[in-house]
C-alpha positions, 0 to 999 in steps of 0.5 A: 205157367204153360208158357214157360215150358213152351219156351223150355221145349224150345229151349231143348230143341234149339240145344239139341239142334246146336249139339248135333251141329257142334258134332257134326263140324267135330265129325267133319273136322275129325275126318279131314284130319285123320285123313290127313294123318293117315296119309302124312304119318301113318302109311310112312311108319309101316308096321312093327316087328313081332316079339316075344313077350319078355322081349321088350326092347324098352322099359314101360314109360310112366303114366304121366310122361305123355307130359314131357312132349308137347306134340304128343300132348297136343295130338292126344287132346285133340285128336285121341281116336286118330292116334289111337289108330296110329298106334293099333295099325302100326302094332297090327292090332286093328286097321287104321280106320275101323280103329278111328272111327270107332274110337270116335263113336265111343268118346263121341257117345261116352256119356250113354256107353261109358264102361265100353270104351275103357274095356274095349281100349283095355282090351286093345292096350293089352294087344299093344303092350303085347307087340311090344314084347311086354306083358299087361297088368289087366287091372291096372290096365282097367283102371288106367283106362277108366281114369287117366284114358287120355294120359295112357293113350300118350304114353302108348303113343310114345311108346310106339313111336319109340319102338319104330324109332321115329318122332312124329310132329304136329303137322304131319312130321315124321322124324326117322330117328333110325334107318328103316332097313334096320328097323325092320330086322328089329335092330334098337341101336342104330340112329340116323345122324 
């Protein structure tokens, strides 16, 4: 009987030794990326236009129209905190690597402090959403971010992407859909061909 949970302590210690490990490659791997996309994709965008609320150039996408671009799927599965942080530095809503870093702390620590991430990104999205020239619906917001967290950060992602007019692929692609000049005055109609 004193076997067993000898064996059951070590079978802890082993499973805890992994986990930091599994974290600490999720870390390093995580940061060589945002790095990556930082420098690749973040400092081309710039920054968006202030508008006034009321002012929004686009209609709000639905909740599951992340689906409808595979790029977008795929960057939000696997590297959530980075493109958060491409959205809250391009809306001037937090820098790019407090956003990162603390975006990954909480999903990385979400089973001990999981009612912070979804207030915290409730705030922000209504900053984003703000930028944008909309207005947020504060519960909704609560429960888009407590529930479909993933599915959100898409949508605010496309959203973004729409409003600077570009199109951001995996690798590390960025397509201007419309001249930066342009873009910068606010103009939503010109495309580059």
């Amino acid at each position: 009987y004193g076997e067993s949970s000898e064996e059951s302590e070590e079978t802890k210690a082993a499973r805890a030794k992994l986990h930091l490990v599994v974290v600490l490659l999720n870390l390093v791997i995580m940061s060589v990326f945002a790095y990556l996309y930082n420098r690749n994709v973040v400092v081309k965008l710039g920054v968006l236009p202030e508008r006034a609320l009321g002012d929004a150039a686009r209609q709000r996408m639905g909740l599951f129209e992340c689906f409808t671009d595979l790029h977008t799927c795929l960057y939000v599965a696997f590297c959530m905190p980075i493109i958060l942080a491409k959205n809250y530095q391009v809306t001037k809503v937090m820098s790019f690597w407090p956003a990162c870093i603390g975006t990954f702390l909480l999903t990385l620590l979400k089973a001990e402090f999981c009612i912070f991430l979804p207030l915290l990104r409730m705030m922000a999205s209504t900053q984003v959403q703000r930028q944008l020239g909309r207005r947020a619906d504060l519960p909704m917001e609560c429960l888009v971010n407590c529930f479909c967290l993933p599915c959100d950060v898409g949508r605010e992602s496309m959203e973004v992407d729409a409003e600077l007019g570009v199109r951001i692929t995996c690798p590390f692609n960025v397509e201007f859909l419309r001249s930066r000049n342009l873009l910068e005055e606010g103009s939503n109609n010109a495309v580059i061909r």
